[in-house]
PDB file of N, CA, C and O in Angstrom:
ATOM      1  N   UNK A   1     105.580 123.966  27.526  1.00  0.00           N
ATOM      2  CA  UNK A   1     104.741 124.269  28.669  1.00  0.00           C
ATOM      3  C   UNK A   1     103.695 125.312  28.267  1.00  0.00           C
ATOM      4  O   UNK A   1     104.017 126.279  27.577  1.00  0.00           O
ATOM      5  N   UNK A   2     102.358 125.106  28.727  1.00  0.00           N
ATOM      6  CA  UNK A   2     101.313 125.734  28.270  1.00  0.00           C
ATOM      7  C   UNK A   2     101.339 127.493  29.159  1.00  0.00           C
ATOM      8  O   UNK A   2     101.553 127.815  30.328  1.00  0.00           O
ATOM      9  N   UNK A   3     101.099 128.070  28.245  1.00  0.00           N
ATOM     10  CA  UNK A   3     101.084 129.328  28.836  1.00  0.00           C
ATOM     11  C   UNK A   3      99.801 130.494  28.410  1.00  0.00           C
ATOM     12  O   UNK A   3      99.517 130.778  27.247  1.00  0.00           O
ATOM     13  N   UNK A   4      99.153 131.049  29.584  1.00  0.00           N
ATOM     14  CA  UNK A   4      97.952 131.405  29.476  1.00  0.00           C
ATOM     15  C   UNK A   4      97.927 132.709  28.422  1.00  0.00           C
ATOM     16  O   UNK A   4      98.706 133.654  28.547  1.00  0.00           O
ATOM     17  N   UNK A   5      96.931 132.621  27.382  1.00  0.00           N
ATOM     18  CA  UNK A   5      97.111 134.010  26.272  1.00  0.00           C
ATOM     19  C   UNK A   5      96.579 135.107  26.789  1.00  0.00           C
ATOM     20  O   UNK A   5      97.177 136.110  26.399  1.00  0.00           O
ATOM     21  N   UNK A   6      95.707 135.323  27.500  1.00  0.00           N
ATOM     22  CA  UNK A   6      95.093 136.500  28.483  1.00  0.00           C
ATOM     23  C   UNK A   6      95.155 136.294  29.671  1.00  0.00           C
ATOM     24  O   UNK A   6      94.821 135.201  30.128  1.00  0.00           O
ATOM     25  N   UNK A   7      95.610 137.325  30.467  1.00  0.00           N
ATOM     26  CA  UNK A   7      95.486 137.624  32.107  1.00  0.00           C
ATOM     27  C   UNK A   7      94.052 137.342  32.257  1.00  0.00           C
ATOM     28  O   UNK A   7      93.228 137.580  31.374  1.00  0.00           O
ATOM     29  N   UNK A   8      93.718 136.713  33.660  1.00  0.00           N
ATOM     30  CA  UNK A   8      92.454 136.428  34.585  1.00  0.00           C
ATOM     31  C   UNK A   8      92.183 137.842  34.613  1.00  0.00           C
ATOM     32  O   UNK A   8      93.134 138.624  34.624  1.00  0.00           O
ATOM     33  N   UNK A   9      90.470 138.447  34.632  1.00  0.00           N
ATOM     34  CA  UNK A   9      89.801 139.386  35.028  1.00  0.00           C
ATOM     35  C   UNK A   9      90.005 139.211  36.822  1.00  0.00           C
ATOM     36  O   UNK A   9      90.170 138.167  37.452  1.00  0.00           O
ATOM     37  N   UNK A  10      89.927 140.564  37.315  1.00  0.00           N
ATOM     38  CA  UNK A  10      89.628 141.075  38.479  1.00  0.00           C
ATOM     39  C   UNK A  10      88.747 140.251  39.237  1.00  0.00           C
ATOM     40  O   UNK A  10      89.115 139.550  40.179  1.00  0.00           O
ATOM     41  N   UNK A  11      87.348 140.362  38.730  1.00  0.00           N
ATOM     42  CA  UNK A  11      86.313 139.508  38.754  1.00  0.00           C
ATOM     43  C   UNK A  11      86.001 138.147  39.270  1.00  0.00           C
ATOM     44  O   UNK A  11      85.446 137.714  40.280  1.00  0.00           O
ATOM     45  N   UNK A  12      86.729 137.469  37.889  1.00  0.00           N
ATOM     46  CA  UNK A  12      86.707 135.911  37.807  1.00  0.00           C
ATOM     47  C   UNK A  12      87.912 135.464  38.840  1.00  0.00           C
ATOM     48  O   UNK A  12      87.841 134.317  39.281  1.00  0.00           O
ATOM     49  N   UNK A  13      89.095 136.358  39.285  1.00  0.00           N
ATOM     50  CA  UNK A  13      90.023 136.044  40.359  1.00  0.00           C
ATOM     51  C   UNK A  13      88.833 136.110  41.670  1.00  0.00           C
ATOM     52  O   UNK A  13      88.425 135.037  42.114  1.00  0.00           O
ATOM     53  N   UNK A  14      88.447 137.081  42.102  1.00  0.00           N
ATOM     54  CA  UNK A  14      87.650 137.443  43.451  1.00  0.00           C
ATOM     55  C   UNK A  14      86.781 135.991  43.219  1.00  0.00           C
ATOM     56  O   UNK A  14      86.726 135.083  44.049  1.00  0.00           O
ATOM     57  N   UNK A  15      86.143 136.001  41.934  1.00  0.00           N
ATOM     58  CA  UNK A  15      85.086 135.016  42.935  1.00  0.00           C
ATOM     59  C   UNK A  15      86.280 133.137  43.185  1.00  0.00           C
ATOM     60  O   UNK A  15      86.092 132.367  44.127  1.00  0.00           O
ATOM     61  N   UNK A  16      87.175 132.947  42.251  1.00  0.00           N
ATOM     62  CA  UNK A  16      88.217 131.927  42.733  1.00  0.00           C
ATOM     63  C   UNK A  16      88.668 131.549  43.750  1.00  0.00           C
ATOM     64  O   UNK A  16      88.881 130.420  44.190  1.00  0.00           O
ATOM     65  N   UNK A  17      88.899 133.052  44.341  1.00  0.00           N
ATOM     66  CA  UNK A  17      89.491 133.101  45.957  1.00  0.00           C
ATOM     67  C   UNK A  17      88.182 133.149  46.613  1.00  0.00           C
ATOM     68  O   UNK A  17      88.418 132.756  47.755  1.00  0.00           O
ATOM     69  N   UNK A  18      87.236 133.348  46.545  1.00  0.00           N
ATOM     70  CA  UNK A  18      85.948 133.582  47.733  1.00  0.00           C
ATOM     71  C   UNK A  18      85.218 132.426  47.832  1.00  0.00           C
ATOM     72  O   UNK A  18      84.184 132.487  48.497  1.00  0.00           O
ATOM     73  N   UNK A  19      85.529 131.366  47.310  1.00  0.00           N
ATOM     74  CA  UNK A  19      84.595 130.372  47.243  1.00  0.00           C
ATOM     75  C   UNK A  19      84.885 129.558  48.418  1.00  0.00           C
ATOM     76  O   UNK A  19      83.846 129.074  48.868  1.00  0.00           O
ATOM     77  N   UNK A  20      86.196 129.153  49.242  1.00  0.00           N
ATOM     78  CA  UNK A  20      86.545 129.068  50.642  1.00  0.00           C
ATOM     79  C   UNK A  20      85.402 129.499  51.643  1.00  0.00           C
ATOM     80  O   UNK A  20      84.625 128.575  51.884  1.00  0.00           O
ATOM     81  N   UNK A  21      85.234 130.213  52.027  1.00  0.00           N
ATOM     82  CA  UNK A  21      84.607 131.036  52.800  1.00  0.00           C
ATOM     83  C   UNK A  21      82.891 130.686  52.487  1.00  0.00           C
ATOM     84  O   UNK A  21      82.022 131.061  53.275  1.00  0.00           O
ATOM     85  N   UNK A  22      82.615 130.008  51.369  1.00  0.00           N
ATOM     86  CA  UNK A  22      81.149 129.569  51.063  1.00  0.00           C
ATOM     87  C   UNK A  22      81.327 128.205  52.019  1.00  0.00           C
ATOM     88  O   UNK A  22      80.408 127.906  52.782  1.00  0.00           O
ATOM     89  N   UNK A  23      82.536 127.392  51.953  1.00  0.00           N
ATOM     90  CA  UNK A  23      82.242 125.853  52.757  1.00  0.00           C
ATOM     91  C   UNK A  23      81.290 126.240  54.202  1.00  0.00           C
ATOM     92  O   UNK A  23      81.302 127.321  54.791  1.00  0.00           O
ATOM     93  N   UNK A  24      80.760 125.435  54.435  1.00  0.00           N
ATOM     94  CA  UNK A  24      80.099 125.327  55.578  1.00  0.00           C
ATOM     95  C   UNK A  24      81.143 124.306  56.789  1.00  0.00           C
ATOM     96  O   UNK A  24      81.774 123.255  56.675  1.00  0.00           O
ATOM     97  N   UNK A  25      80.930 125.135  57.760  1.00  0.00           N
ATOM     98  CA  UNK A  25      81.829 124.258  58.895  1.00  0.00           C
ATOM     99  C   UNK A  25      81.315 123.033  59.594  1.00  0.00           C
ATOM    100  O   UNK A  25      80.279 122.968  60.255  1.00  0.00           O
ATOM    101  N   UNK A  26      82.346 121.881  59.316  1.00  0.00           N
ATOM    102  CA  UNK A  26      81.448 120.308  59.909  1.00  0.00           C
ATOM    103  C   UNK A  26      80.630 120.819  61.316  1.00  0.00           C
ATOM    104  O   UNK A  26      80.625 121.906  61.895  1.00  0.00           O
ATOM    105  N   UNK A  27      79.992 119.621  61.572  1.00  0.00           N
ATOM    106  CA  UNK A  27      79.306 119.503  62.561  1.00  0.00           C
ATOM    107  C   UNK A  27      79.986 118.833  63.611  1.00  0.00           C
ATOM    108  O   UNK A  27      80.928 118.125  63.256  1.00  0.00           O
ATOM    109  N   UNK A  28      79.659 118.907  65.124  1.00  0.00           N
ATOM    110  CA  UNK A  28      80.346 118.622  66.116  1.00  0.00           C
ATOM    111  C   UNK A  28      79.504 117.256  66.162  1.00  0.00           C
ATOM    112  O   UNK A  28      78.455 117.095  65.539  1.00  0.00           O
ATOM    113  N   UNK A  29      79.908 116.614  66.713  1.00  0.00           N
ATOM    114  CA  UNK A  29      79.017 114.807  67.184  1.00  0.00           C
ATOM    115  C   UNK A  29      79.720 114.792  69.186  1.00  0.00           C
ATOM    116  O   UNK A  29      80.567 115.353  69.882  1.00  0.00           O
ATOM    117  N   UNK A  30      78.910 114.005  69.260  1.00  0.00           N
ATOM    118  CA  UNK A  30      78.954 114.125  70.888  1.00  0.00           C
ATOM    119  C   UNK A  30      79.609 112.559  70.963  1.00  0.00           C
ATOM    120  O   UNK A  30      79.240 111.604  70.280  1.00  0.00           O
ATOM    121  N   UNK A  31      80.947 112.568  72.234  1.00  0.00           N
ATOM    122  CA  UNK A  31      81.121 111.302  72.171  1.00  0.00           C
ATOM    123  C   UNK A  31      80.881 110.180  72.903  1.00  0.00           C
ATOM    124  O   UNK A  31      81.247 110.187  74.078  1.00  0.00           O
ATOM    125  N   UNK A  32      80.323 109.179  72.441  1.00  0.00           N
ATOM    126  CA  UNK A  32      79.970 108.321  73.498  1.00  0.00           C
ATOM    127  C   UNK A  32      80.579 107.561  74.722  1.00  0.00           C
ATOM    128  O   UNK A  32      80.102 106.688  75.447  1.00  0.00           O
ATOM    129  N   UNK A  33      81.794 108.187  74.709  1.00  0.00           N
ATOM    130  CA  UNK A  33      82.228 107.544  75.802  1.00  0.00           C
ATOM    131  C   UNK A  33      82.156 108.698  77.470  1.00  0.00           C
ATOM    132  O   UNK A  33      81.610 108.437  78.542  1.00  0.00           O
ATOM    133  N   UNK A  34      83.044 110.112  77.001  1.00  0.00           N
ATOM    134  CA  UNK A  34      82.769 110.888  78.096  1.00  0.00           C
ATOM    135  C   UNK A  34      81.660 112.098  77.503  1.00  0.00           C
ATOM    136  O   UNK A  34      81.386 113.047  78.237  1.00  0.00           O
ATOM    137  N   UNK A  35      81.042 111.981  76.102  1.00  0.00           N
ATOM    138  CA  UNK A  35      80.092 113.062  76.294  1.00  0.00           C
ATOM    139  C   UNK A  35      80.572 114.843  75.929  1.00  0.00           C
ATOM    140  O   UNK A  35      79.961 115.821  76.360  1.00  0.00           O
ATOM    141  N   UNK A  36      81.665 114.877  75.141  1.00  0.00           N
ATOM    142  CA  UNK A  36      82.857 115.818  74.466  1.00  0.00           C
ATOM    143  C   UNK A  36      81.675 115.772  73.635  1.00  0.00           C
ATOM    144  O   UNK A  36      80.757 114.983  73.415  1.00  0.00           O
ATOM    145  N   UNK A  37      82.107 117.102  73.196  1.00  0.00           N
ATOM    146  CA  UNK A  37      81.999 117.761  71.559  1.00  0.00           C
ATOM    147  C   UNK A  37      83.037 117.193  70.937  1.00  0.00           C
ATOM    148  O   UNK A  37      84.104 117.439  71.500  1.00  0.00           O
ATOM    149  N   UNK A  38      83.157 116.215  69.542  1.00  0.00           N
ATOM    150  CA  UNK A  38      84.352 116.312  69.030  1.00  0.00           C
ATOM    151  C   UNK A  38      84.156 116.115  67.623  1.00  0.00           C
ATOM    152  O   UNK A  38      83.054 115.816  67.163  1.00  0.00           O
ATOM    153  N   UNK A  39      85.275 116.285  66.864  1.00  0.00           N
ATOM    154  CA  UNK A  39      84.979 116.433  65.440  1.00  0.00           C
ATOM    155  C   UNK A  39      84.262 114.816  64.964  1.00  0.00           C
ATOM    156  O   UNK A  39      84.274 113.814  65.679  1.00  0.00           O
ATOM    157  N   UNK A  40      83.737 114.908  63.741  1.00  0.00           N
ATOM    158  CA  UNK A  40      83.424 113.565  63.311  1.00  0.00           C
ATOM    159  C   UNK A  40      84.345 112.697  62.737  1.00  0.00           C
ATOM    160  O   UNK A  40      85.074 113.045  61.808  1.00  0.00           O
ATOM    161  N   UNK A  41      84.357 111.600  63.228  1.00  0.00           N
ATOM    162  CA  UNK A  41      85.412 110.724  62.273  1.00  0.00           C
ATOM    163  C   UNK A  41      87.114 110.989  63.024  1.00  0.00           C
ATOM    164  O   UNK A  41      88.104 110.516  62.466  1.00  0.00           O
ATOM    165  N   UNK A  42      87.180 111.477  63.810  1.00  0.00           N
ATOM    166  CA  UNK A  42      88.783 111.499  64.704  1.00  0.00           C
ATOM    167  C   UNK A  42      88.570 110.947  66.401  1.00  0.00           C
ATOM    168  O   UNK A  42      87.520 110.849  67.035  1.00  0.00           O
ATOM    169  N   UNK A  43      89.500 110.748  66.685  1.00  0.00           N
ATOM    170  CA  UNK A  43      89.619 110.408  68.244  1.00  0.00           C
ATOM    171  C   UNK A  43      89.275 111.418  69.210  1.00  0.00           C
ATOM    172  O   UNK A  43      89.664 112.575  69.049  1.00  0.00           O
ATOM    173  N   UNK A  44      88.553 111.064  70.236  1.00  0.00           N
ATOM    174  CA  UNK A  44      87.947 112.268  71.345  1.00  0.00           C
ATOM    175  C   UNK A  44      89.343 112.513  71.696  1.00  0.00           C
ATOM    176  O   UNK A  44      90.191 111.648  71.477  1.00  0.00           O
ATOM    177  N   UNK A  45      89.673 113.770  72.289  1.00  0.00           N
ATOM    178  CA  UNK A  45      90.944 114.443  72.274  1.00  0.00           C
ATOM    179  C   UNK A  45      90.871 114.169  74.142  1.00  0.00           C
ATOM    180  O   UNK A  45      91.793 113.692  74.804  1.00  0.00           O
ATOM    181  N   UNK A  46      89.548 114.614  74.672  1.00  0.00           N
ATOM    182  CA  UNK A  46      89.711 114.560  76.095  1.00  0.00           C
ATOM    183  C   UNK A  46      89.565 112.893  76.357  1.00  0.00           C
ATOM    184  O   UNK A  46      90.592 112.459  76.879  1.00  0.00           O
ATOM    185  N   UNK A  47      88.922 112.243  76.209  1.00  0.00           N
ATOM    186  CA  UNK A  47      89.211 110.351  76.437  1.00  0.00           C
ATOM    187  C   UNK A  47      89.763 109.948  75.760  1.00  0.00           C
ATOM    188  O   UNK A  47      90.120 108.839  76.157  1.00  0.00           O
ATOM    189  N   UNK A  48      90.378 110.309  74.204  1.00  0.00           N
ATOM    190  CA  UNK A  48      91.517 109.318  73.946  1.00  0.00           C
ATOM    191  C   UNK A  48      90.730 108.269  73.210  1.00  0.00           C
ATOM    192  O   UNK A  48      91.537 107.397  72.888  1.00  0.00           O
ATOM    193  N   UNK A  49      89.104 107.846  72.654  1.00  0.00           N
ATOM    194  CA  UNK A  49      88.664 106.953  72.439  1.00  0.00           C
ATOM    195  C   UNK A  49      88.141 107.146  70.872  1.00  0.00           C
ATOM    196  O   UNK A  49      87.489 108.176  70.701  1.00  0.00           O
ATOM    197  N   UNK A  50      88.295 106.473  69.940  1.00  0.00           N
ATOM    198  CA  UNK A  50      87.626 106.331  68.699  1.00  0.00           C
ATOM    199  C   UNK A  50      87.159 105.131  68.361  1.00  0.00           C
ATOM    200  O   UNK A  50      88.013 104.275  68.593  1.00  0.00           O
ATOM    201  N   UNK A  51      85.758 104.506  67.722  1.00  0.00           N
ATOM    202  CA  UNK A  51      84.596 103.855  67.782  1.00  0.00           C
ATOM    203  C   UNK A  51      84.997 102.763  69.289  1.00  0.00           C
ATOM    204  O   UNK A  51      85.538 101.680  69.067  1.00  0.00           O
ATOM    205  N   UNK A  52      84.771 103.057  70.323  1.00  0.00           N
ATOM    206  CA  UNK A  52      84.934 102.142  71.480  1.00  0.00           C
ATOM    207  C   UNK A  52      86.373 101.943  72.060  1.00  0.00           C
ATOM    208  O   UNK A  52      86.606 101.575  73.211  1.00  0.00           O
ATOM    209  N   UNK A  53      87.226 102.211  71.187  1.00  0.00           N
ATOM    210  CA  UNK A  53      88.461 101.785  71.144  1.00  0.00           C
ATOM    211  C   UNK A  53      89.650 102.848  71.940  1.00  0.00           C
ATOM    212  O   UNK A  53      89.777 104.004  71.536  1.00  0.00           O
ATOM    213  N   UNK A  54      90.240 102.474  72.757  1.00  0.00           N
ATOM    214  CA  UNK A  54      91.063 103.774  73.247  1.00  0.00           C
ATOM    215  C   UNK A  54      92.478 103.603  72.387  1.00  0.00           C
ATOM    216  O   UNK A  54      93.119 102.573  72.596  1.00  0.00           O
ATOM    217  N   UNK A  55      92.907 104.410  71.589  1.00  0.00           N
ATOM    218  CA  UNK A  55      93.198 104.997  70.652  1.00  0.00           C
ATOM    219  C   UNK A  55      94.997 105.768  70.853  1.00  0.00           C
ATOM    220  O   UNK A  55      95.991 105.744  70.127  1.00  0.00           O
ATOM    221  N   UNK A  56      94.705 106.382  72.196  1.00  0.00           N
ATOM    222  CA  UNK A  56      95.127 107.505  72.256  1.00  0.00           C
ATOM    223  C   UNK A  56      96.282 107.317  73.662  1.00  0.00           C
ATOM    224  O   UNK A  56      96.940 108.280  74.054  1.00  0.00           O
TER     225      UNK A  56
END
């Protein structure tokens, strides 16, 4: 089993862990059935409907 010859810098750890926090948060889409904010690509949570289809 491979085992690392030098410890990670301080540094090069911080920016590893901080790069999370660079993602940008999806966008909301409006749904066509009652007109919700809801995520893209999942079922409207308040109608229950995904592409036309009630789902839920």
């Amino acid at each position: 089993m491979g085992v690392p010859k030098r410890r990670q810098s301080h540094s090069r750890t911080s920016k590893r862990r901080s790069e999370w926090k660079k993602i940008d948060q999806p966008g909301l889409v409006e749904c066509p059935q009652c007109h919700e904010f809801k995520m893209p690509h999942r079922a409207c949570l308040k109608c229950g409907y995904y592409k036309g289809k009630s789902v839920m």
